[in-house]
Each structure stands twice: as structure tokens, then as C-alpha cells.
N, C-alpha and C positions, 0 to 999 in steps of 0.2 A: 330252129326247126319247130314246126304245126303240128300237131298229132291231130288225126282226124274223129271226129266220133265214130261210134260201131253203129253197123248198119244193123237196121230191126226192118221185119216185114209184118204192117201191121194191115194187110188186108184178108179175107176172103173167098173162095173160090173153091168149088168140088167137082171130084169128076161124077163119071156116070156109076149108075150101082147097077150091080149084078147081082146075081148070087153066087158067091164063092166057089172056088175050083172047080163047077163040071157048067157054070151059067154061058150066059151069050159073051161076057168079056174072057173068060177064060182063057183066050188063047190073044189076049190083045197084053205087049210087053207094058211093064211099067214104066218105061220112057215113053211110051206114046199115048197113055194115058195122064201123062204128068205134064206133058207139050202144053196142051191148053188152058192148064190148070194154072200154069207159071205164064203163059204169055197173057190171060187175063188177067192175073195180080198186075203185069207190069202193065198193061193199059190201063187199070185203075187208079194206078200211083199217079197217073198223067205225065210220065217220067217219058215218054214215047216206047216203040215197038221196037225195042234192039233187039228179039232172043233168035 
């Protein structure tokens, strides 16, 4: 049996700023703030666009 190495993510990427609990993201969830954040890491890796 293989044991595989541990996956590390070693890129980059932020979302938008607001300003905290009453700004323009306030009412936007943290999954849909995190969508773009995670599918630009993975097109950077040049790993392709699976999310």
C-alpha cells in the first residue's frame, strides 16, 4: 500500500471588503463570498475548474 502526501494550498486570493456588519456585504452569506475566492485558488493551481 502508497500513502499519499497531505494536500497544502499554497496560493492566494481575497474577497471583497466591506465594512463590517451594517456595509454593502452585510447581507451577502459567507458561502458566496468564499465561491470565488476557492475557484480562483483552483484556476491558479492550473489544476482545472472542478468546484
Amino acid at each position: 500500500m502508497t500513502t499519499q502526501a497531505p494536500a497544502v494550498i499554497v496560493v492566494a486570493a481575497r474577497t471583497a471588503i466591506g465594512t463590517s456588519r451594517k456595509g454593502s456585504l452585510a447581507a451577502v452569506e459567507a458561502t458566496q463570498l468564499a465561491k470565488p475566492v476557492i475557484t480562483a485558488a483552483i484556476e491558479r493551481s492550473g489544476r482545472g475548474r472542478t468546484v
